[in-house]
C-alpha positions as MATLAB code, in Angstrom:
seq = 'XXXXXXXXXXXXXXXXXXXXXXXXXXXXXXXXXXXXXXXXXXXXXXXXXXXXXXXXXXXXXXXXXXXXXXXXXXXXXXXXXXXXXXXXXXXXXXXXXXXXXXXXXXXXXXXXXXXXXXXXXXXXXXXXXXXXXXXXXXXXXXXXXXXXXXXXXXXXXXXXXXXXXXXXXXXXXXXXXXXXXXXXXXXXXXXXXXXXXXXXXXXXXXXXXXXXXXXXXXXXXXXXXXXXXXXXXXXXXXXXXXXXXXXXXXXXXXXXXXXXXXXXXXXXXXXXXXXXXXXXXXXXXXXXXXXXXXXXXXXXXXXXXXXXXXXXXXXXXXXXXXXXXXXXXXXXXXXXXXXXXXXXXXXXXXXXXXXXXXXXXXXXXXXXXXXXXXXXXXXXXXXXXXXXXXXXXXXXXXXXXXXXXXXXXXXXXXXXXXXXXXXXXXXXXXXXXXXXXXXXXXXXXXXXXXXXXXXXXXXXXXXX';
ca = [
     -16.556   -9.383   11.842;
     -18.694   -7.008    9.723;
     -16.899   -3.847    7.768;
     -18.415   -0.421    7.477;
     -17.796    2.564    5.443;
     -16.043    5.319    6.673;
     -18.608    8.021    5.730;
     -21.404    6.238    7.666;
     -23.752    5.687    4.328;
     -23.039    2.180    3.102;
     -24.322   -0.761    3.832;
     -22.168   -2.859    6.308;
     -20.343   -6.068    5.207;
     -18.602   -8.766    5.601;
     -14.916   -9.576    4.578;
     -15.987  -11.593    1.509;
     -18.266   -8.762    0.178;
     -16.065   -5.807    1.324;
     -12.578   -7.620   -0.247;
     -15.129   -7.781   -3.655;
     -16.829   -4.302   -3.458;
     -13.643   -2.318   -2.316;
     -14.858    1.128   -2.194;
     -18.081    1.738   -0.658;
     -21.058    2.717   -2.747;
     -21.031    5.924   -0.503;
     -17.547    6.945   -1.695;
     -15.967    5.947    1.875;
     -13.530    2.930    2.769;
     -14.604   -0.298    4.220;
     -12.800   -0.732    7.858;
     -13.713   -3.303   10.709;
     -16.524   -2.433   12.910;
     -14.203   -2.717   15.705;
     -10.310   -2.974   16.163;
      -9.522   -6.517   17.169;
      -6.857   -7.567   19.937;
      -4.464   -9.803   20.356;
      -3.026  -10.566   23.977;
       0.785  -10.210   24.871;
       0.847  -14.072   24.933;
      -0.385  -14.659   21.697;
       1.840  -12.062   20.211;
       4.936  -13.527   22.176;
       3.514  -16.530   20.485;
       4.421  -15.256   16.986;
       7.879  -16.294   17.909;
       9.410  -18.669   16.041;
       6.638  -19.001   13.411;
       7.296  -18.443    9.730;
       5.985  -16.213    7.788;
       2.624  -17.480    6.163;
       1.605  -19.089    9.917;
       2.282  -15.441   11.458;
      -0.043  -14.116    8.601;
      -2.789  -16.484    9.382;
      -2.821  -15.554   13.320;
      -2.637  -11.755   12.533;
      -4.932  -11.730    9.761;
      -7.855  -14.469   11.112;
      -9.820  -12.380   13.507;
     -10.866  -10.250   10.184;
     -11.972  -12.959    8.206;
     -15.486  -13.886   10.343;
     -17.250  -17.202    8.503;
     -15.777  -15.368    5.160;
     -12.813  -17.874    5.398;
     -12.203  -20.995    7.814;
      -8.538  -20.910    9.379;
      -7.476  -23.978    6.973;
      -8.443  -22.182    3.955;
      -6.991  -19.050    4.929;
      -3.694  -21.313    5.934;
      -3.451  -22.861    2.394;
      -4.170  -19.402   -0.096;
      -1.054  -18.214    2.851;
       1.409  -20.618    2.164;
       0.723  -20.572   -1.537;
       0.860  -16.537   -1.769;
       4.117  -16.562   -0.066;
       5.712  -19.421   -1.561;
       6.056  -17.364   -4.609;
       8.619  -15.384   -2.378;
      12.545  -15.410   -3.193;
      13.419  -15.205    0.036;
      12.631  -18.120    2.369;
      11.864  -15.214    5.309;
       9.216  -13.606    2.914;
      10.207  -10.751    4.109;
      13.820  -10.416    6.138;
      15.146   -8.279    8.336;
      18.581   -6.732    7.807;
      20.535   -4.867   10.189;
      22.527   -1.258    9.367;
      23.787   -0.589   12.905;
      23.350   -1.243   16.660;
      19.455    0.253   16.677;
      18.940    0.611   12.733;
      17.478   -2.542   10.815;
      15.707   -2.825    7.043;
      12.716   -4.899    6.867;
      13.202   -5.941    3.152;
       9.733   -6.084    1.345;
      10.772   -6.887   -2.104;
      11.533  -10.289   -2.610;
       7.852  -11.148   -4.213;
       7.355  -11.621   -8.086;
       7.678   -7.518   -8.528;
      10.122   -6.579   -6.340;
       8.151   -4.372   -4.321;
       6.006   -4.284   -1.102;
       2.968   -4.372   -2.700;
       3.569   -8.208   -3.785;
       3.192   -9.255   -0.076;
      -0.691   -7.926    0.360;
      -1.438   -8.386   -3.930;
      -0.210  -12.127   -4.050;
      -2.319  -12.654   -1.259;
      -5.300  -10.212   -2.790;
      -5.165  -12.098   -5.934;
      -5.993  -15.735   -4.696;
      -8.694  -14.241   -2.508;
     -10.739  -12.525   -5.125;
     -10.058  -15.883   -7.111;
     -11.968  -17.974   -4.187;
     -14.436  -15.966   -3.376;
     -15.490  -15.680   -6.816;
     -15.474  -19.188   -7.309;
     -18.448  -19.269   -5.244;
     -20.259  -16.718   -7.532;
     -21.263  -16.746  -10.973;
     -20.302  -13.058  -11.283;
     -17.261  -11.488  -13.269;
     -15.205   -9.045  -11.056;
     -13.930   -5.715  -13.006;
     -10.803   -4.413  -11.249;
      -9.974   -1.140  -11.292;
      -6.585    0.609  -10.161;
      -4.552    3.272   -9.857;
      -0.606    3.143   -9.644;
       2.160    5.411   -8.830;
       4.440    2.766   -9.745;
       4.375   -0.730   -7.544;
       0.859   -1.615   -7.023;
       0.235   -1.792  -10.690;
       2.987   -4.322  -11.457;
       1.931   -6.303   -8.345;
      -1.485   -6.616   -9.158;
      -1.477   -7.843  -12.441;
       0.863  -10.095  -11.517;
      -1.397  -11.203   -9.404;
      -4.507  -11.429  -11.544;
      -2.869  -12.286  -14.927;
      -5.057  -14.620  -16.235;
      -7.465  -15.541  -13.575;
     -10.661  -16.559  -14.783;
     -13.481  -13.849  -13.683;
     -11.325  -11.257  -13.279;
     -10.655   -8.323  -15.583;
      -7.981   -5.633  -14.252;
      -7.508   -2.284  -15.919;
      -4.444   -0.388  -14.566;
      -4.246    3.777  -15.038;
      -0.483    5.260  -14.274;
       0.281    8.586  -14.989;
       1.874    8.565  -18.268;
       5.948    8.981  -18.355;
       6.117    9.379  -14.435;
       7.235    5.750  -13.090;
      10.237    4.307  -14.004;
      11.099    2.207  -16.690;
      11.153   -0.890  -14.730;
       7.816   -0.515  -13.340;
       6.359    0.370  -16.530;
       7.457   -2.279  -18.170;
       6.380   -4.978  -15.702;
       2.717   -3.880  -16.353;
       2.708   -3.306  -19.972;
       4.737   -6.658  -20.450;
       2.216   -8.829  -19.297;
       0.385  -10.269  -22.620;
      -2.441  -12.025  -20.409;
      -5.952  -10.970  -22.246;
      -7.915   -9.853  -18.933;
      -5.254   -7.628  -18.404;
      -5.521   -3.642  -19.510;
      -2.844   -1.101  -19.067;
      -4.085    2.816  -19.433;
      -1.043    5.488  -19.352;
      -3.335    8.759  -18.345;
      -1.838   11.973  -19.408;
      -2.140   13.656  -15.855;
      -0.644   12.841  -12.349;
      -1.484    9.658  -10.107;
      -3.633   12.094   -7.814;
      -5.412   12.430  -11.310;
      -5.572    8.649  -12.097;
      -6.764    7.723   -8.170;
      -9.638   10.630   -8.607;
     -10.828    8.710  -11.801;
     -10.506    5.271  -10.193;
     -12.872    6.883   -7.497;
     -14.959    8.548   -9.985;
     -15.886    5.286  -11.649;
     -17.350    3.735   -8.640;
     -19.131    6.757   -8.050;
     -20.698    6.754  -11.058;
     -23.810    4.674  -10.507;
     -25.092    4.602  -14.139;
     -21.458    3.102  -14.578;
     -20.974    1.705  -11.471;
     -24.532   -0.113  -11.973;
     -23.375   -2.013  -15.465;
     -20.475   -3.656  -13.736;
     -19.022   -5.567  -10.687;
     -16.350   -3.143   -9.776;
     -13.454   -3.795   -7.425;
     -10.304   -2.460   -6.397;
      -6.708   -3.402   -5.935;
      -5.534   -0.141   -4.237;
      -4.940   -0.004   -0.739;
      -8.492    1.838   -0.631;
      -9.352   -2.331   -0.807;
      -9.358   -3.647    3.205;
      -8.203   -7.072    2.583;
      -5.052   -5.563    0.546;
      -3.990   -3.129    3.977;
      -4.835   -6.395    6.510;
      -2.333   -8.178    4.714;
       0.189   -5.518    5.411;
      -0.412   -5.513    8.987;
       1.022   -8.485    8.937;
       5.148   -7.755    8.513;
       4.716   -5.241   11.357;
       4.194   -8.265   14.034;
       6.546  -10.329   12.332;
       9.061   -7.749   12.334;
       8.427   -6.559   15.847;
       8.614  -10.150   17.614;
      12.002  -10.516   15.955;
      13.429   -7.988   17.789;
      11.686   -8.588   21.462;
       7.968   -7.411   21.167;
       5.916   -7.361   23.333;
       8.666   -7.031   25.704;
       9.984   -4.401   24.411;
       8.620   -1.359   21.820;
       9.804   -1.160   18.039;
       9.956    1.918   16.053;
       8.736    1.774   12.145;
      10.331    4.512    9.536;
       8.089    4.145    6.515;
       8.200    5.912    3.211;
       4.847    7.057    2.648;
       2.484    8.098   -0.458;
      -1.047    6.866   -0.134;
      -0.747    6.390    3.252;
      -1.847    2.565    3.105;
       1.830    1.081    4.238;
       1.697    3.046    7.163;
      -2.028    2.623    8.253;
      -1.160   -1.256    8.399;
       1.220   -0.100   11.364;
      -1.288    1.596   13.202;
      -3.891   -1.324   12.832;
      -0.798   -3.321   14.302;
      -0.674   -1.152   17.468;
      -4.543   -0.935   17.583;
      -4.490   -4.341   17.602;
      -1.798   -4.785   20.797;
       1.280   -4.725   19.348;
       3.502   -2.239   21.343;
       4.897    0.284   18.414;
       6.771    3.609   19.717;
       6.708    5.439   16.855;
       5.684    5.347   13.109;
       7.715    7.722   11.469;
       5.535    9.334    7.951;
       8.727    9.839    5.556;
       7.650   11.823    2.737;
       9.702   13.216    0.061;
       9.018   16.885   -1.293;
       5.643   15.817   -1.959;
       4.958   16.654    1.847;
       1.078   16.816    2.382;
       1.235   14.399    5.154;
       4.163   15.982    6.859;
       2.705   19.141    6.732;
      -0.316   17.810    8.546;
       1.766   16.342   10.953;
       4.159   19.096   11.852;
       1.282   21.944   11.270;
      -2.188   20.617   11.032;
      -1.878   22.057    7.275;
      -3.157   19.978    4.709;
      -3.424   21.879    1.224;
      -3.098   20.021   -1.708;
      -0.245   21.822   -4.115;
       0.513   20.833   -7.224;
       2.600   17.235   -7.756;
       6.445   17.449   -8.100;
       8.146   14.421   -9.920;
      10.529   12.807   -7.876;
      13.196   10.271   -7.878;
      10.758    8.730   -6.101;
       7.886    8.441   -8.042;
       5.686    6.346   -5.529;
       5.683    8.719   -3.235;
       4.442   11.797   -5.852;
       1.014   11.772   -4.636;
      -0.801   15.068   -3.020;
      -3.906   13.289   -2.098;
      -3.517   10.258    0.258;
      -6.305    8.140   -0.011;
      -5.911    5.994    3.262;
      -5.739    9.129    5.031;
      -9.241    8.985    5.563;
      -9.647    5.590    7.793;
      -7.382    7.427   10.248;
      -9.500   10.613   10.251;
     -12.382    7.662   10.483;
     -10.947    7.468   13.882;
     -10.144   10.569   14.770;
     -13.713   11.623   14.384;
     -14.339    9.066   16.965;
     -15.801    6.322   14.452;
     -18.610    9.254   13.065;
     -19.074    8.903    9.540;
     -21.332   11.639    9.279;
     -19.239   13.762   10.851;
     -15.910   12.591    8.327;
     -18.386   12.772    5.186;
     -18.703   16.325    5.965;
     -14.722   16.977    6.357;
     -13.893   14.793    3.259;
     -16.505   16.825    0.924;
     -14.895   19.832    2.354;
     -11.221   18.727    1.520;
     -12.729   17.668   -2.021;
     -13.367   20.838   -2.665;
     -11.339   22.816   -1.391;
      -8.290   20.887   -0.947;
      -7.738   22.043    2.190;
      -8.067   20.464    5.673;
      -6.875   21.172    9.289;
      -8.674   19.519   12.462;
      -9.045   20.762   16.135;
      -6.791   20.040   18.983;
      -8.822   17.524   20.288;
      -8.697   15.236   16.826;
      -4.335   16.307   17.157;
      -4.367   14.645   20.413;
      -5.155   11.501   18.846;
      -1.985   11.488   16.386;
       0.288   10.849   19.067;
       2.177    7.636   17.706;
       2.852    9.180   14.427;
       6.121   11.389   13.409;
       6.938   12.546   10.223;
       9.702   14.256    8.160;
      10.271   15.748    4.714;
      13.651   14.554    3.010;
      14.185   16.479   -0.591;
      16.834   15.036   -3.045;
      19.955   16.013   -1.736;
      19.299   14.303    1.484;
      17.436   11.117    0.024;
      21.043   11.021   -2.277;
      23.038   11.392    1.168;
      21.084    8.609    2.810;
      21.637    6.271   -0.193;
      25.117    7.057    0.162;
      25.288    6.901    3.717;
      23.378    2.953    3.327;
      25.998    2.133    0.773;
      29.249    3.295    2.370;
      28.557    2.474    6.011;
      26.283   -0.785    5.513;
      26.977   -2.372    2.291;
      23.216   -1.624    1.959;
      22.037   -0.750   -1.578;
      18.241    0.990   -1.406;
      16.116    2.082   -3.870;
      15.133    6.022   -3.263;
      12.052    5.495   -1.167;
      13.559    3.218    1.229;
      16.290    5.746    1.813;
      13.816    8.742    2.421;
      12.855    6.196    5.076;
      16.030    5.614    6.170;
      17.283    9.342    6.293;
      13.602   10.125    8.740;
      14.754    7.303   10.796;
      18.492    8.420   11.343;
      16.912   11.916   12.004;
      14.275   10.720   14.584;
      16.016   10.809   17.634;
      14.617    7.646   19.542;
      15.920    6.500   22.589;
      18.787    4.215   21.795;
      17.419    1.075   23.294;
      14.434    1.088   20.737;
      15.598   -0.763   17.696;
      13.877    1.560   14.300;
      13.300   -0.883   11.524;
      12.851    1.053    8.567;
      10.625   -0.519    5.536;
      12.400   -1.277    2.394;
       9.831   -1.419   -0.412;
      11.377   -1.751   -3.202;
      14.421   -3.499   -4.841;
      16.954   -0.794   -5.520;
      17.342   -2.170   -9.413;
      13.654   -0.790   -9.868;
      15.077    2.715   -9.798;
      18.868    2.395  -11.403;
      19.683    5.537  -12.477;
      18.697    7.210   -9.346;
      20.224    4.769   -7.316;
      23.720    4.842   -9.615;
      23.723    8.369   -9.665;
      23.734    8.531   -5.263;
      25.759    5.751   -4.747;
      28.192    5.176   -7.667;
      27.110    1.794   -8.156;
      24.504    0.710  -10.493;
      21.866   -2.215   -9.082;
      21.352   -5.111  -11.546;
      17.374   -7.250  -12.177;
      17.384  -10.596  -10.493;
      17.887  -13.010  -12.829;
      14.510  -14.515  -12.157;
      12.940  -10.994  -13.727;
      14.332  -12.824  -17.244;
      14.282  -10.366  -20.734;
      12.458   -7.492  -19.351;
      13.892   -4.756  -21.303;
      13.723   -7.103  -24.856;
       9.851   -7.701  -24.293;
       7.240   -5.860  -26.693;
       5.293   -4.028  -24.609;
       0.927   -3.179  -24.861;
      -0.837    0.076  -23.229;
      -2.859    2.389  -24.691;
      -2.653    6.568  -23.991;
      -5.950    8.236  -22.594;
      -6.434   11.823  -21.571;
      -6.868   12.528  -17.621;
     -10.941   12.633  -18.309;
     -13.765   10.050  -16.935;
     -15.489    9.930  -20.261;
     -13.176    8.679  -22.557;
     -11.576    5.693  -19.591;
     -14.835    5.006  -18.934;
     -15.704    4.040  -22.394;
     -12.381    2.495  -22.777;
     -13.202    0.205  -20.279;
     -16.917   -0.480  -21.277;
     -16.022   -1.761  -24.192;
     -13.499   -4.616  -22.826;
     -14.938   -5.347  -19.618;
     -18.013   -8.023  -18.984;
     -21.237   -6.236  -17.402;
     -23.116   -7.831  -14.818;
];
């Protein structure tokens, strides 16, 4: 298996090199050279299995000579035996065709814990075979930050610095990055927006004379190994509930477009999906695209649900990868277009090929209904995301004999206030998440400009 950029101007790779790299040097994301398959017996063979074996038939036709199915079995069962939840990640049901696929019962309680514990032990082996230092850099809206250097806290090799916009995540999710006292770990509040934060992550690895000085990698789903993981829960879910005799429907609530992706890998890949529904909140780039081939960038509105405040949707581009029939040329010219303009719309022949995908825009009120709705009617208590989900999927309109699993990314005590303030009740940490709120806590405050976070991290990270 050998991974190529989606802009056509990068080297190809394999999974060890493009898990390491990231981004490609050309500015495009690494994707497989070609979608693998599994056959309707060996996804009826999923049945039964737990979760780290399902991972490890999902995720080994990516891996090529990068990883032998052993090794890939043991860094499995040690990712998710970090897990709370003996399922890894359970399904829940809300009614007679409504279910919650709950992501959140890693270290962080959040979905990006399933794909980052994984991420973590990867970029740990692979650069045990290397004398080289890895330099990890990230943007986060919220999760992926706290997930990641969870992950990575002190692993030798590996430096991470963090960027997240400053005063627009919660409390909670700040504090679970700037809590962590680990020295390799560096947490950068940017005075902007994430959209701002992801354009500097990209901007660093753009930078050659930068670039050059260090081995860069990323931890955002812009990283291939981090979205295969993902893929992952959409089979497990799926088989559950009678794939591949029957289809599933996936509501997902969707910023950077990663979570989402992994479900149409899933159905590239054979599993039978009907729909996958793109919940956005007013933040609605992606829904506008959906419902009206209009993608302008407008400016970011803070949310309740801050993971989904993004304007710019980075994963957005290996779909368009396939829309333009596999042509990077042909996507480098629509991406540098969209740079900078910030506008996009494609042809009816590209539209044809968005068939699977729905989408919806659910503002406040009705994100507060849902939660309610969740609360009263299932004894279900969601964080806000998960209920933007959840209102798209009651809205969808499916054929009753397709069960909708909607995906429930975060634990609802991430987001109290909001969640207290819909639903009356006020969500409580795990115990196992200890003293948060009576920890000191470490970040330093950088203005939304390339110069000054570059320097910032030139002077604590190891060159090549």
């Amino acid at each position: 298996m050998r991974y190529i950029s989606t802009r056509g101007g990068a080297a190809s790779l394999d999974f060890e090199g493009a898990t390491l790299a990231g981004l490609a040097s050309d500015g495009g994301l690494y994707v497989p050279e070609a979608w693998p398959a599994l056959s309707e017996a060996e996804i009826a063979g999923l049945a039964g299995l737990d979760y780290a074996e399902t991972a490890v038939r999902v995720m080994r036709p990516f891996l090529g000579d990068s990883l032998t199915e052993d090794e890939l079995r043991t860094l499995c069962r040690q990712a998710y035996g970090t897990f709370a939840h003996a399922g890894v990640t359970p399904l829940k049901q809300l009614d007679a065709q409504h279910w919650l696929l709950e992501l959140f019962h890693g270290p962080t309680l959040a979905f990006k814990d399933v794909a980052l514990q994984l991420l973590g032990l990867l970029f740990e082996r692979f650069l045990s075979r290397r004398s080289e230092h890895l330099t990890v850099v990230g943007a986060t809206s919220g999760d992926t930050g706290s997930a990641a250097i969870q992950a990575l806290a002190g692993r030798a090799k590996v430096d991470i610095f963090m960027l997240h916009p400053l005063g627009r995540v919660s409390e909670v999710q700040r504090r679970q990055m700037t809590t962590v006292m680990a020295p390799n770990v560096h947490n950068i509040a940017i005075r902007g927006t994430f959209d701002d934060a992801q354009a500097l992550v990209k901007a660093m690895f753009n930078d050659a004379s930068f670039a050059g000085r260090f081995h860069l990698s990323a931890v955002n789903s812009i990283n291939w190994a981090r979205l295969m993981a993902q893929v992952v829960y959409y089979f497990y879910a799926a088989v559950r509930l009678g794939a591949p005799r029957r289809t599933v429907a996936f509501s997902v609530p969707t910023g950077n477009f990663g979570d989402v992706f992994a479900g149409y890998v899933a159905a590239k890949m054979g599993l039978p999906v009907e729909r996958l529904i793109v919940a956005t909140n007013v933040n609605d780039i992606l829904a506008r695209f959906l419902t009206a081939n209009d993608m302008s960038a407008r400016p970011v509105e803070p949310s309740l649900s801050p993971s989904m405040d993004i304007q710019v949707s980075s994963n957005f581009e290996r779909l368009l990868f396939d829309l333009h029939d596999r042509d990077g040329a042909s996507l480098a010219r629509t991406m540098r277009d969209f740079e900078a303009t910030k506008r996009m719309s494609i042809p009816a022949d590209m539209r044809a090929g968005l068939g699977l995908f729905g989408s919806a825009r659910v503002d406040a009120d009705a994100m507060a209904m849902a939660l309610r709705r969740a609360s009263e009617k299932s004894c279900e208590l969601v964080d806000p995301h998960t209920a933007i989900a959840l209102a798209a999927a009651w809205d969808a309109g499916l054929p009753a004999d397709v069960p909708v699993v909607t995906l429930a990314t975060a634990h609802p005590a991430k987001f109290p206030e909001a969640v207290e303030r819909a639903s009356g009740q006020r969500p409580v940490l795990p115990a196992r998440m200890g003293n948060l709120f009576d920890r000191a806590e470490r970040y330093d405050t950088l203005p939304a400009e390339l110069a000054p976070i570059e320097a910032y991290v030139a002077e604590r990270a190891v060159a090549r």
